[in-house]
N, C-alpha and C positions, 0 to 999 in steps of 0.2 A: 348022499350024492344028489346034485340039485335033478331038477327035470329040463331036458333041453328042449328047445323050439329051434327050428330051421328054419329059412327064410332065403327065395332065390333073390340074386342080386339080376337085376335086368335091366338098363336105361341106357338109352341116347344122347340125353340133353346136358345143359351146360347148368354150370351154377351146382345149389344143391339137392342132392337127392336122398332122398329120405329110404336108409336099408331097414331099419327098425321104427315104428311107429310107436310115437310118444303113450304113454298110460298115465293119466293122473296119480301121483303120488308112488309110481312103480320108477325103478333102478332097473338099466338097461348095464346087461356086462357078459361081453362079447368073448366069446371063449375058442373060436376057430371061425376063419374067414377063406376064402379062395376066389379068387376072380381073374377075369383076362380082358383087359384092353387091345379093343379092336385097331385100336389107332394112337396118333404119337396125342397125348394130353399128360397134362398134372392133375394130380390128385388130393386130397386132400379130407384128412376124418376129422368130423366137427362134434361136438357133445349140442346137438340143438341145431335147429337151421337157422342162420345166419348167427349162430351161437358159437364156443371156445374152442378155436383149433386145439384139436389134439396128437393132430402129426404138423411136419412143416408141408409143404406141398411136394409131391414127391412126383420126378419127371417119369413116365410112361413112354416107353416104344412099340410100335405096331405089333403088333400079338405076346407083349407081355404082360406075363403071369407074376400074381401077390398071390403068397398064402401063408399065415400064421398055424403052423400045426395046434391041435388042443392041446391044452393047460391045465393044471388043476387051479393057476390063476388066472381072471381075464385078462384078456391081452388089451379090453378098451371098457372105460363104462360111460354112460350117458347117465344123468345127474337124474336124480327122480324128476317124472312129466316133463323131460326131454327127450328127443328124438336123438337115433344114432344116425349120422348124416353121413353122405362123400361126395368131396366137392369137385367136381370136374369143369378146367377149362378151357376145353372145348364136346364138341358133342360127336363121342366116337362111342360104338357100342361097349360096355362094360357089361359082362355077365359072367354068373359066378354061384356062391352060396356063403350064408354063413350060418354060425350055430350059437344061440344067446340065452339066455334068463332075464326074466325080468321081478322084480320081487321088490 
């Protein structure tokens, strides 16, 4: 059973925001996500910032809710020394959590 790291999802701004922080030569794979959109935006998960959509951009309404329950597969990975990104835009509060591995 891997070892999980959590991480709070919290930002305002537009464009990309970095939920996972890149590690040289580490695999980012995303195993349970949850967050809530303060306001109407699209969203958007990247492998990398300004790097490979990995969803299409998905429309948001004021106080809705995303959450992928755990897996024993991830539900997203980010490519080794890439960042796991969500692209938001516009700049409405998203916060949240999510649970990853990196290896």
């Amino acid at each position: 059973m891997p070892i999980f790291s959590s991480t709070p999802i919290t930002f305002s701004g537009t464009g990309d925001q970095t939920l996972v922080t890149a590690v040289s030569g580490k695999l980012i794979q995303v195993f349970q996500i949850f967050f809530t959109a303060a306001g109407a935006t699209n969203l958007q998960f990247k492998d990398g910032a300004g790097g490979t959509a990995l969803t299409g951009a998905m429309s948001f309404t004021t106080n809705q809710q995303f959450s992928l329950l755990f897996d024993t597969t991830p539900h997203f990975f980010a490519s080794p020394g890439n960042a796991f990104v969500l692209n938001s835009s516009t700049g409405v509060q998203v916060s949240g959590v999510l649970w990853f591995t990196q290896k």
